[in-house]
Structure formats: C-alpha cells, structure tokens
N, C-alpha and C positions, 0 to 999 in steps of 0.2 A: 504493500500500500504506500505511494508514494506518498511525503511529508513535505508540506512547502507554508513557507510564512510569508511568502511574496503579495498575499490574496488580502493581508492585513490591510486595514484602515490608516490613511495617512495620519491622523490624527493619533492613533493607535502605536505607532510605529516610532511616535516621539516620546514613547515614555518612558521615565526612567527605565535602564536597563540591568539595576542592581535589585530591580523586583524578583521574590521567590512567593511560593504558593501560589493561592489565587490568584493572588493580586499582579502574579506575572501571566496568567492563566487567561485575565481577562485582554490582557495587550493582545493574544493572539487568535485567529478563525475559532469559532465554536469546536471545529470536526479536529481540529492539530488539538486543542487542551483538551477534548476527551481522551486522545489518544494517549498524551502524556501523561495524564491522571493513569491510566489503564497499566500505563507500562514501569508507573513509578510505584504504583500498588501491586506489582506485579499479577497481576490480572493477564499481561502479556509477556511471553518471554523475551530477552533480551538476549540476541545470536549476535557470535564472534561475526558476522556475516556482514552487519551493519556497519563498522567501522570499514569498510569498503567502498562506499556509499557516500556523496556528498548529501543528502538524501537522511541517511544514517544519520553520519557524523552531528548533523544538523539537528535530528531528532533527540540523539545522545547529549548534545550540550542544551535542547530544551529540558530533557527531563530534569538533567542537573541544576539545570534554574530554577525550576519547579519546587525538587528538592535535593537541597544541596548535600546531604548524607546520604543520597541515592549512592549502591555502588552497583555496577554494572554485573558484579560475580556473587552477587547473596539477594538477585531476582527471583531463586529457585525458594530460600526463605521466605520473601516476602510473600511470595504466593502458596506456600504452605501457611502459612498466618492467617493471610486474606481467608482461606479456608477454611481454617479451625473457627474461625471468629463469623464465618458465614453458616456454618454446615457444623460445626462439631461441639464437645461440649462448652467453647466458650462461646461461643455462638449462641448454646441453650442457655447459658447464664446472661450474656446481654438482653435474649428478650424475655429472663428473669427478673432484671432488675428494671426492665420497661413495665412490667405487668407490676412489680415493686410498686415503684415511684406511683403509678395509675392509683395503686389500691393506700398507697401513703397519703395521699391527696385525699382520696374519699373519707380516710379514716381521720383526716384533721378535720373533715365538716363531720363528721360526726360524731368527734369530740364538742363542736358547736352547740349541733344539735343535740346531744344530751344533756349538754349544760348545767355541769354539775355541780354543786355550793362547792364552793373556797374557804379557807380560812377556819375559820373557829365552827363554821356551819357544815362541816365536812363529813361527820358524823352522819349527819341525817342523808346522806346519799345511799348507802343502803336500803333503810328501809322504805323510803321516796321508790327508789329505782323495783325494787320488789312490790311493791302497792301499782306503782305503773305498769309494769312488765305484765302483773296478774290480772289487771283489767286491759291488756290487748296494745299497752302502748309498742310501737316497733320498735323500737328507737336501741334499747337493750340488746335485742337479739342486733339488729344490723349491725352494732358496734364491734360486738363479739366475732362477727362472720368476717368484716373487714381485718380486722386482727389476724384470726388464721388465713386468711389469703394473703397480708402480710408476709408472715410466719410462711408459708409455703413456699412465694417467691422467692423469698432470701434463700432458703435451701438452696431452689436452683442456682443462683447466683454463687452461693461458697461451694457449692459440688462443680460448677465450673472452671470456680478460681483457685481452688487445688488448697485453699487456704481459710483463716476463720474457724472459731469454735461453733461447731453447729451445738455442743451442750449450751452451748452460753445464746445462743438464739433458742432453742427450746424454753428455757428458763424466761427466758425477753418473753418471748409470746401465752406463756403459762400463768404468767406473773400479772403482765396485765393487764390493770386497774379497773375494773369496773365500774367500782363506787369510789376511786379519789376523786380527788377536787378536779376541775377542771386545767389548772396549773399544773397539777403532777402530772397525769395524761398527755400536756404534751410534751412533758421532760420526757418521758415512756416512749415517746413516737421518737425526738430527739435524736434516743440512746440507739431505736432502731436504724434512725438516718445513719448513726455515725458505723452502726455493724454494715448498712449496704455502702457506705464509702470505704470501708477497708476491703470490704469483697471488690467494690472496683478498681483500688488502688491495686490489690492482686493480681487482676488481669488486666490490669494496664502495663505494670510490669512483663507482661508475657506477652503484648501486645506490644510496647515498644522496643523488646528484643528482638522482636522480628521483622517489624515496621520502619524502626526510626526512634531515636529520642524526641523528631519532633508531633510524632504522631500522640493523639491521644482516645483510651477507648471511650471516652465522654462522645467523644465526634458520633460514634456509633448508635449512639440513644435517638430516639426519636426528639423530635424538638419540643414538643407536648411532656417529654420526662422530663428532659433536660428543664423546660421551664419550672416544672414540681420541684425537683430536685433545687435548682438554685433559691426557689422561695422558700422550700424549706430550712436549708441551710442557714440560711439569717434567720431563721426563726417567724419568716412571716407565711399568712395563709394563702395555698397555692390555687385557692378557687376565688379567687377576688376575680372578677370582669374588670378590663379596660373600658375606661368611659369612650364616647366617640371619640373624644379631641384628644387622647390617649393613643386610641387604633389611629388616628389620622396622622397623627404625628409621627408615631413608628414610624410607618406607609411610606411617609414624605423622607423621611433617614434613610428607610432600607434600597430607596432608590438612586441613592447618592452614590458616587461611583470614587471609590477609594482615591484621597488626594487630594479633594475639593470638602470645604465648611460650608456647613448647612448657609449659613450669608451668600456667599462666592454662590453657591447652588441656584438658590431663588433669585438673585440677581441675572443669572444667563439668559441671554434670549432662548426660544425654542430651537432657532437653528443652532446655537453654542451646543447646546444640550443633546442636540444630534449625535454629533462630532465626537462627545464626550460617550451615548450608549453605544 
C-alpha cells in the first residue's frame, strides 16, 4: 500500500514538525495517520522490506513521529499486547473495570437515594431502612444488588491484572454498609475506587511493557468510565448532567484544533477556520 504525504493541506504542511501523537497525526491525510496509528500499535507488521522503499522509509520516520519509543524490532510485542488487551484476559479485565466504573456511578446515586442520617442520627438507619425495606421500599434491595455487581466486576479486573487481594475485595463488598451514614458509604465506595485503581495501575504496567511508556491503559476505557472514574476520584458525583451552556461550551473546545486559544479561535473568519480543519 503505497504511503505519500504529498496529498497534505498546505496549510497543514506548515506545522510545527516537532509534533508527536495526535497532534502530528492531525498535520497529515486521514488514510496515512490511520495507517501509522495501525503500525505503531502494531496492528500491522513492520518488514525488513520497507527500509527499501522511499515509500517505506517515509512511513518509518512517520510512525516514529507518531511515536517516538516506536522500535521497528518489538512490532511483534506490541501486537501480542494489542491482543491480550483486545481478546485475552486483560482485555476481560478492561471491560471489567468498564462495567466497574458503570455500576460505581449507579451505586453513588444510590447512596443519594437512600439517604441515610449522618452524624449523631446514625443509629436510626437500621431500623428506618428495615421499616422501609418491609413495607416495599426498593431502595435497600437496589443498593445491595449494585454492591455485588460492584464486587463482581472488580474480580474480573484483579483476575486480569494478575494482581490485588481478591480477600480484601471480598471483605470490601461483604462489609458494606447498609445502614451507615450516608458519609461512610461513600468512604466505602472510595476505598473501592482506590482497589479498581490498583487493579488498573497493574495492567497498565503490562500494558506499557508492551506498548510504550507512553501508552496508557486508561486510553482503553470507554469515555463514559473514564468520565465516572475521574468524578469519582475527587470525590464528586458522576451523575451530575451538564447544563446547556456547559454541553455548548465543551462542543465549542473540542473543536478547537490543537495550537490555537479559545480567543484566537472565535476571532477566525470561517475561511481561516477552513484552512485550520
């Protein structure tokens, strides 16, 4: 398959040349950065053949801009990687700890929704939650069910990552809290966040052995976890909605084309703005 960057946009053609990643990915034809993406994740194998080639040569010195820990002789790693983490158990643990994060989120609004007395009033969550529970309220039972789907994904996630105390996640999920406050519940969820960030720190390790230092297996989460996971992390709740002017606002960022400030942006004319996608 020949490779040619001659098809670039002149505008395109002027940019910095000390870009890597994406951000060099965008300078060149859609069909050339899928390739390089392809070949630098070893998706495709990289032949003594190509150094033959101006063709080649050409393609070799983009992937390395792409990325620059690319080596042309640990292609056959990288693509054993790609496929543990597509197809094999870490693979089963990445979309463990998506199905995670999914049922972490639920289980913080329904820490909400139970809304259990704090403080000195803490006591009465018992027999509150047993008076409710027996006259038909859901709210008890769904907390519980989110728990153990919890509790399950994680498994998958440390049977993945070759690492973690699954006793110590049994006990996390056994333990709890039904009737604490509403405060301890989500120290509880917390303590779970911080067991599925060492299950991913584990195979991220085995993921950048194989990949790159600068790979990371976060990238592999859906963007939907990914969002859970980082609200979590700071301790905030990951079912909040974006107001409009919130969504619009992103919208108007994520169009921005690396190198240009949001001012510089809305100042372009539409023809500038061309030039620029």
């Amino acid at each position: 398959m020949p490779f040619d960057l001659s098809t670039a946009q002149p505008a395109q053609q002027t940019m910095p040349q000390n870009l890597t990643g994406d951000d060099f990915l965008k300078t060149i034809p859609p069909s050339a950065a899928t390739l390089v993406k392809k070949y630098a994740t070893g998706e495709l194998a990289v032949t003594p053949q190509m150094t033959r080639t101006p063709q080649g040569v050409q393609l070799l010195t983009a992937i390395t801009q792409y990325d620059p820990t690319f080596d042309a002789t640990n292609y056959q790693k990288r693509q054993q990687t790609a496929n543990a983490f597509a197809k094999g158990p870490q693979g089963n643990a990445v979309r463990g700890a998506n199905q995670a994060l999914y049922h972490m989120g639920r289980l913080y609004q329904n820490i909400e929704n139970l809304n259990n007395f704090n403080g000195i009033a803490t006591p009465l969550n018992a027999p509150v939650n047993y008076l409710e529970k027996t006259f038909g309220d859901p709210r008890q039972g769904q907390f519980k069910q989110t728990v153990h789907a919890v509790g399950s994904e994680l498994r998958r996630v440390f049977a993945g990552a070759g690492g973690g105390s699954l006793t110590e996640l049994k006990q996390w999920e056994d333990a709890f809290p039904e009737n604490a406050s509403k405060e301890q519940q989500k120290a509880y969820l917390m303590n779970g966040v911080e067991l599925l960030h060492g299950g991913l720190d584990a195979l991220n390790q085995q993921y950048q052995q194989g990949m790159g230092l600068n790979k990371n297996v976060n990238d592999l989460l859906a963007p939907s976890s990914r969002k859970v996971y980082e609200s979590l992390m700071i301790g905030e709740n990951p079912n909040v909605k974006q107001t409009p002017a919130q969504k619009m606002g992103n919208a108007l960022k994520s169009n921005i084309p690396a190198g240009i400030t949001q001012q510089e942006w809305a100042a372009m004319s539409p023809e500038d703005k061309k030039l620029w996608q």
